[in-house]
N, C-alpha and C positions, 0 to 999 in steps of 0.2 A: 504494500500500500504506500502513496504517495500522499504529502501533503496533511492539510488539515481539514475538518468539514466547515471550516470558514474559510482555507484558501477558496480562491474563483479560478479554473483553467478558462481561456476562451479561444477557441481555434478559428483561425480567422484566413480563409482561403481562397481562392480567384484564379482567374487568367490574368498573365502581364499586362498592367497599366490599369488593374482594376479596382487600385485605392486602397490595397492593404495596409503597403507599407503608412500610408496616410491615414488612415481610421487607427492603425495600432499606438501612433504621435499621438492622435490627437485624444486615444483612450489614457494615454499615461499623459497629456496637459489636463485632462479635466481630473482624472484620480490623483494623483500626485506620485511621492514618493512609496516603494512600496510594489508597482507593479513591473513585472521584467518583461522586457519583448523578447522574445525569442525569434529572429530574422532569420528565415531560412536561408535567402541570399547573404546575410553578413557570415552564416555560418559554413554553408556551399561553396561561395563564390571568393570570401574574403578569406575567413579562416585557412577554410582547407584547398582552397583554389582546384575546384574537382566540378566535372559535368553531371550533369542531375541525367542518374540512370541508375533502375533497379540494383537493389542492396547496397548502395554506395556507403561510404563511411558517416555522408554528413547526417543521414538518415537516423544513424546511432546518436548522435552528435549533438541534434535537438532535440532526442526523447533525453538525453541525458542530462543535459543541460535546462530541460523544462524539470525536470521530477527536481534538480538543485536547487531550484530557484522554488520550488513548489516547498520542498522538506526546508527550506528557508523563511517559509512563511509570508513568501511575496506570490501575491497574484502574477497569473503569467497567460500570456498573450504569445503564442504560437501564431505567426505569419507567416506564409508563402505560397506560392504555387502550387505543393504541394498535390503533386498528380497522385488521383485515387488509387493507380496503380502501384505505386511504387512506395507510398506514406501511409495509406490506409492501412493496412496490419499495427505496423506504428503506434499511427493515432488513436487506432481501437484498442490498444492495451494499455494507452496513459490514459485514455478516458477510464475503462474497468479499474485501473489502480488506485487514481484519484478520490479521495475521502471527500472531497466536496462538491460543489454543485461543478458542473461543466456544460459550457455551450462551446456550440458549433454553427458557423456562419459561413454563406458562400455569396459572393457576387459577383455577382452575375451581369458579367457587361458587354455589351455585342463586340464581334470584330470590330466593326466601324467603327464605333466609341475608341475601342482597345486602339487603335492604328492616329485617331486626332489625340488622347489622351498619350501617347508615346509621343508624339512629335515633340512635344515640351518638356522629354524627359531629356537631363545629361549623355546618358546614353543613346540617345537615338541617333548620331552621327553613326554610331558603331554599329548599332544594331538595328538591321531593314526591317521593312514589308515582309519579304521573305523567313526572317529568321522568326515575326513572330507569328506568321500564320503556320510554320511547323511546331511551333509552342502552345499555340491556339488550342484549346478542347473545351468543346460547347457542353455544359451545362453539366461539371466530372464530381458530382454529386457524393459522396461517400455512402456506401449499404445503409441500411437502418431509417433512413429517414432522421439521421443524429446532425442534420444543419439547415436552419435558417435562409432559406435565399432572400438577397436583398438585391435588389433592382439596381441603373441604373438609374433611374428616376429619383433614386434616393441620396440628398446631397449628404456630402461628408458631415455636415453637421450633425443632419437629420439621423443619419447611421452610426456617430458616436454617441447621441443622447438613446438612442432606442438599444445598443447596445449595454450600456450604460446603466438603465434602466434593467430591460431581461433578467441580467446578470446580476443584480442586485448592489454594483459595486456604488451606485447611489447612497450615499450616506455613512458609507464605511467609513472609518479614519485612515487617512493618510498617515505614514511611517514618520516617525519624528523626523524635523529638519536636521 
């Protein structure tokens, strides 16, 4: 078992450019101190500098890194990409481990969205049209019915307060300064 039954996990997953990395900011500007993001890309691409493919290291890397930060008593925010196929196993046994509540969220945001929302990314010199419609998967849902789909209709703000809310992290105390 992971955690405590007042930690909160919140798994928080998409296609590229679909405002994880940005919903997961803007969950720890409104909570404060206290909640850890777990960055699949800072963990993936920065850490261990490795291609996202079945059983790879960083896979270990965020389950482990999330249950630290969970047995440490900080809420923790799991983002990334996260293809059903290759995290799902994963993610289904830090949710079973987990002592406290857990949600799960998916957004859901069309190609087209995906393609004008990358063009304002750092990255988008580096990375085409091409590389993200091979990265692209519509709608990669995890088993169970264990996540929330949120729209793109739904703005960032709109998706940090309803998260926010869900998850109960509304009202909690923030970790001393």
């Amino acid at each position: 078992m992971v955690g405590t039954e007042e930690t909160r996990l919140v798994v928080l997953r998409g296609n590229s450019a679909s405002g994880k990395s940005s919903v997961a900011a803007g969950l720890r500007d409104s909570f404060g101190r206290g909640l850890a993001i777990v960055g699949q890309d800072n963990l993936r691409r920065i850490v261990l500098r490795e291609r996202d493919r079945p059983g790879a290291a960083n896979i270990g890397l965020i389950d482990l890194t999330a249950r630290y930060a969970l047995d440490a008593g900080y809420h923790v925010v799991v983002e990334g990409i996260l293809y059903a196929d290759h995290y799902g196993e994963m993610l289904a046994q830090l949710r079973a481990d987990h002592r406290g509540p857990t949600h799960g969220y998916y957004l859901d945001v069309p190609f087209i969205e995906t393609l004008a929302r990358h063009a304002g990314k750092p990255i988008a010199k580096d990375v085409g049209e091409e590389a993200l419609r091979e990265w692209y998967r519509e709608c990669d849902l995890l088993p169970g019915g264990v996540e929330t789909v949120i729209g793109a209709d739904s703005t960032m703000s709109e998706t940090v307060d309803r998260i926010m809310s869900d998850t109960g992290l509304v009202g909690l105390p923030a970790r001393e300064r």
